[in-house]
C-alpha positions as CSV (number, residue, x, y, z in Angstrom):
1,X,82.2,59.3,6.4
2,X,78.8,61.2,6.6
3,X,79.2,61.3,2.6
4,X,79.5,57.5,2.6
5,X,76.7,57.1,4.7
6,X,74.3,59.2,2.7
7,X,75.8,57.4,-0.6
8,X,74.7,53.8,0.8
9,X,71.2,55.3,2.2
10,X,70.4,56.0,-1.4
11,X,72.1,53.5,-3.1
12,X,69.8,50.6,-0.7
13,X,66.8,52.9,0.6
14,X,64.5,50.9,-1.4
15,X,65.7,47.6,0.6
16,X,66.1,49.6,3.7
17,X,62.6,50.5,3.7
18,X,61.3,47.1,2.6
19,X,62.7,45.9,6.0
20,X,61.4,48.8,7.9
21,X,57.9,48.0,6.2
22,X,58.2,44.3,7.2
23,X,58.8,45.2,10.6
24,X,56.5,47.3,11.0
25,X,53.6,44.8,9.3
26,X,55.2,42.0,11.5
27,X,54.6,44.1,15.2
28,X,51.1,45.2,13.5
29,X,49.9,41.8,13.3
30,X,51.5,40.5,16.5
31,X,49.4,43.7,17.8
32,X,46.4,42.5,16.3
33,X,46.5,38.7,16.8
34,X,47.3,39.5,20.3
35,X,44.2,41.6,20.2
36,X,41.6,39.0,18.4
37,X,42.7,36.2,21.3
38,X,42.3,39.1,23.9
39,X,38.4,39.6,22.0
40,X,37.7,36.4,21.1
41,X,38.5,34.9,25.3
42,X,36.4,38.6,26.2
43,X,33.8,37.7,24.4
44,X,33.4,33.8,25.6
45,X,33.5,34.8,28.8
46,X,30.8,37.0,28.6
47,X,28.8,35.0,27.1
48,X,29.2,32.4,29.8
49,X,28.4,34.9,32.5
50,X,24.9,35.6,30.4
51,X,24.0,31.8,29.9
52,X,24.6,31.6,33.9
53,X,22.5,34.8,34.8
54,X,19.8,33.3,32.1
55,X,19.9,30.1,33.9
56,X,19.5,31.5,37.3
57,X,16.6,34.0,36.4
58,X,14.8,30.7,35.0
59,X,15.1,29.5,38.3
60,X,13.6,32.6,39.9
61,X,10.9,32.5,37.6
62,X,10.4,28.9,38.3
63,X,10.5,30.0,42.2
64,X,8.0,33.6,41.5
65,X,5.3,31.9,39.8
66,X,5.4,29.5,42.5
67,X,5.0,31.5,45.0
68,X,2.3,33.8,43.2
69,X,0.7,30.2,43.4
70,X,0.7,29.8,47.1
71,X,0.0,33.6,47.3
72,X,-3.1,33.3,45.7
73,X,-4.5,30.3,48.1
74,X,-3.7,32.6,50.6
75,X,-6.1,35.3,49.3
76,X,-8.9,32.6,48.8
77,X,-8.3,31.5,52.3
78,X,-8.4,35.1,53.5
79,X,-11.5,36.2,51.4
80,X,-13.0,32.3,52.1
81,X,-13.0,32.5,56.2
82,X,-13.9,36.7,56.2
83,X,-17.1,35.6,53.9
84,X,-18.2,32.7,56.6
85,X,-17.1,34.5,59.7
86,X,-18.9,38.3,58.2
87,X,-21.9,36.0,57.1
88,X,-22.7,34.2,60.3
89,X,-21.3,30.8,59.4
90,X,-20.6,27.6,60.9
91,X,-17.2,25.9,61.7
92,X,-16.7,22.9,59.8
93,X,-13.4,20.9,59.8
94,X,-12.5,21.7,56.1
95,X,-11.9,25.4,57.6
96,X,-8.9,24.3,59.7
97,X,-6.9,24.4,56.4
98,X,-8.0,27.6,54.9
99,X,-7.2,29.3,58.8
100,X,-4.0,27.7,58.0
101,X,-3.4,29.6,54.5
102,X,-4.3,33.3,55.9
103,X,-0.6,33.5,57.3
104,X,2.6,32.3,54.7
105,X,6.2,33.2,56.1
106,X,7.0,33.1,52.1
107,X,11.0,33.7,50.8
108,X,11.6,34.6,47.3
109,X,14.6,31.8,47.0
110,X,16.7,33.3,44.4
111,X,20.4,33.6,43.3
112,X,22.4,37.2,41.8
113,X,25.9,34.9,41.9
114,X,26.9,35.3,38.1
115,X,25.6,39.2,38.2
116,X,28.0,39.4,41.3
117,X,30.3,38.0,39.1
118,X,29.9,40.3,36.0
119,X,30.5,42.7,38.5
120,X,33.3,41.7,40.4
121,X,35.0,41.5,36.6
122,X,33.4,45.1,35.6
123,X,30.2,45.4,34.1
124,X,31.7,46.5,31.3
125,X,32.3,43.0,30.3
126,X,28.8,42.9,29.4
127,X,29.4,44.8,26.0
128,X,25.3,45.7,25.2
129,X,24.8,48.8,27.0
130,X,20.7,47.9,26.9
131,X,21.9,44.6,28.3
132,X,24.1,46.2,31.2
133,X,21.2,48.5,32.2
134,X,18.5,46.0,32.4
135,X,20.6,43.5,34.0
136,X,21.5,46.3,36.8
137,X,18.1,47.8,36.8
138,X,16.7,44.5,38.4
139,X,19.3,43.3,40.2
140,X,20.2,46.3,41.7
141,X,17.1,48.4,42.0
142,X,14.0,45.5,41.6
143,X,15.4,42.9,43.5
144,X,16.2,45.6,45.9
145,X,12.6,46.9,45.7
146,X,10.6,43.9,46.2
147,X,12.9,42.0,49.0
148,X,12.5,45.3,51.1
149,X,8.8,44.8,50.3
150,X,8.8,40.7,50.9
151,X,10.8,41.7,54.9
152,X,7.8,44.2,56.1
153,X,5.0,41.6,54.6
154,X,7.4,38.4,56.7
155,X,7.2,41.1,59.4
156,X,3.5,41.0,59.4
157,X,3.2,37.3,59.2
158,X,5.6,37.5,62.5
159,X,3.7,39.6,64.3
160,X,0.3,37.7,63.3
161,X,2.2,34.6,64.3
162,X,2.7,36.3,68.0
163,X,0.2,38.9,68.8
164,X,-3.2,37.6,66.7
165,X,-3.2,33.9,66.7
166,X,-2.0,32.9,70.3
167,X,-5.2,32.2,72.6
168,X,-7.0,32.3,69.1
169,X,-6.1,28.7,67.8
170,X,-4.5,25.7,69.1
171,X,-1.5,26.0,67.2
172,X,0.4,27.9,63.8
173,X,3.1,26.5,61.5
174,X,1.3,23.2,60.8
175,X,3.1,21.7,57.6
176,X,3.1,18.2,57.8
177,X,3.0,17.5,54.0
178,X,6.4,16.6,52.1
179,X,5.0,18.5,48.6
180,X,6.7,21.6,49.5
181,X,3.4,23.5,50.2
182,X,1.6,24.8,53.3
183,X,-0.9,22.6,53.3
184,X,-2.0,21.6,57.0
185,X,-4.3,22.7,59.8
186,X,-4.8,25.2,61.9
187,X,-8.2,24.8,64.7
188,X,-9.8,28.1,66.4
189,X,-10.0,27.4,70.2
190,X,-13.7,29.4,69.9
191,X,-14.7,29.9,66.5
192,X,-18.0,32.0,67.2
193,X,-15.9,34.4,68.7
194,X,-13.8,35.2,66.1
195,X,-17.2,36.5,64.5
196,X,-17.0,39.7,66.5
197,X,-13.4,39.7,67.4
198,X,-12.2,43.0,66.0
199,X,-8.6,42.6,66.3
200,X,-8.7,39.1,64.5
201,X,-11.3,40.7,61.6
202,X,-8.8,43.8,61.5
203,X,-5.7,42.1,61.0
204,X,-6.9,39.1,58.6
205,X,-8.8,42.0,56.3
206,X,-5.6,43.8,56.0
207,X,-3.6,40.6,55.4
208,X,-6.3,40.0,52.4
209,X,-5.5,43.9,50.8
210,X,-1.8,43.6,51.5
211,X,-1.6,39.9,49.7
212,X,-3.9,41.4,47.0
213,X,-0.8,44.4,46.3
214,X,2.0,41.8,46.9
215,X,0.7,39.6,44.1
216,X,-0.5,42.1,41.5
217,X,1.9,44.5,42.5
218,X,5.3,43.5,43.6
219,X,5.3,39.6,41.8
220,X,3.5,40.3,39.1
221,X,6.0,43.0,38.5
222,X,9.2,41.1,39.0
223,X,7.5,38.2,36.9
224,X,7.5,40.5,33.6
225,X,10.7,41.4,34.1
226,X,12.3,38.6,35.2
227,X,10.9,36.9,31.9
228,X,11.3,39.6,29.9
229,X,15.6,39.7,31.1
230,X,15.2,36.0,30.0
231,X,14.1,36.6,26.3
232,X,16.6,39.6,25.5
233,X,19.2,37.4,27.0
234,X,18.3,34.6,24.6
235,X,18.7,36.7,21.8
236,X,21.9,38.7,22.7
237,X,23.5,34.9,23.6
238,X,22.6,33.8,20.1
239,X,24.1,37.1,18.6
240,X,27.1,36.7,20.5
241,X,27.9,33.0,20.0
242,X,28.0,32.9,16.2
C-alpha cells in the first residue's frame, strides 16, 4: 500500500504540486485583495477625517483673527481713556463707547469634533507620524493652554464687571448693535473722579498689559499654528488623495 502510494506521489508530483502552487497563489491573493480594500477604505477615511479637521481649523482661524480684532479695540480703548483720564481730560460723549470696549467677555468659539473622532477610531489612523503629533500637540496641549488662559482673563472681565464698574457707570453689557461686535455705550456716573480713582486706574492699567500678552502672546500664538496645521494638512490631503 505505502509502496503504491509513494509510486503515484512520483509518478503525479509535478501535477500534485501545480495544485498545491495554485492554491496557495489563490489564498495569497484573496489575502492581499482583502488587504488593498482594507487600505484603500483606511486610507479614505482618513483622509475624510483631515479634510474635516482642515475645515474646522479654518473656522477657528476665521473665529481667532476675529477676535484679535476686537482684542485690539479693546487695547485702544484702554490706552485711549488712560491717556485722557492721566492727562486731565474732558468727558465727551464719543468716550461712552471706548468705556464700553475696556471690558470684552470674549469666547474662542471653536470645534475639536473630527480630532475627537480620529481619536475615538485611534490616532493611528492618521498614518503621518509629523501629522499625528502636530494635530495632538494643538489640540491637546495649545488648545489646552490658551482656553485655561482665555477662563482667568473672562475671570477678570467678571470681576471688573462686579467689583470696578458698579457705582462707577450707569450700566455694562451695552450691545445693541446686530453686527456681532461690542459696539455700544457705557456712561461714567462722575467722570472727574475716575481721574484720581486708584482702584479704577489700577484695574483698567492692568486690563491694558493683560490684553497686550493675550493678543501677542496667546492669539498670536494659536494663529501660527492654527494656519500653519491648515497648510501641512493641505498638502498631506493632496498626497493622500492621488
Amino acid at each position: 500500500m505505502m509502496k503504491r502510494i509513494l509510486s503515484t506521489l512520483k509518478e503525479k508530483w509535478p501535477e500534485y504540486f501545480f495544485e498545491i502552487l495554485v492554491l496557495i497563489i489563490g489564498i495569497w491573493g484573496a489575502f492581499e485583495l482583502a488587504n488593498y480594500g482594507e487600505n484603500k477604505s483606511r486610507r479614505q477615511a482618513e483622509i475624510e477625517i483631515l479634510k474635516s479637521c482642515k475645515t474646522e481649523l479654518i473656522a477657528d482661524l476665521a473665529e481667532i483673527n476675529w477676535n484679535i480684532g476686537e482684542l485690539q479695540k479693546s487695547h485702544k480703548a484702554l490706552s485711549l481713556i488712560l491717556g485722557i483720564l492721566e492727562n486731565d481730560g474732558s468727558y465727551h460723549d464719543s468716550l461712552s463707547s471706548h468705556f464700553n470696549y475696556t471690558l470684552l467677555p470674549m469666547h474662542f468659539v471653536h470645534s475639536s469634533s473630527s480630532f475627537e473622532t480620529a481619536k475615538s477610531r485611534g490616532l493611528d489612523i492618521i498614518s503621518n507620524t509629523d501629522i499625528r503629533t502636530k494635530l495632538i500637540s494643538l489640540y491637546d496641549s495649545q488648545y489646552d493652554f490658551f482656553l485655561q488662559a482665555e477662563a482667568e482673563e473672562l475671570a477678570e472681565v467678571q470681576y471688573g464687571m462686579r467689583h470696578i464698574f458698579p457705582g462707577r457707570f450707569e450700566e455694562a453689557y451695552n450691545y445693541p448693535n446686530s453686527d456681532n461686535t461690542f459696539l455700544g455705550s457705557m456712561i461714567p456716573t462722575d467722570f472727574e473722579s475716575l481721574k484720581t480713582d486708584r482702584e479704577y486706574l489700577f484695574f483698567i492699567k492692568t486690563q491694558r498689559n493683560r490684553t497686550t500678552s493675550y493678543i501677542n502672546f496667546f492669539y498670536e500664538n494659536m494663529r501660527k499654528s492654527v494656519d500653519s496645521m491648515i497648510q501641512d494638512l493641505e498638502v498631506e490631503i493632496k498626497r493622500l488623495d492621488r
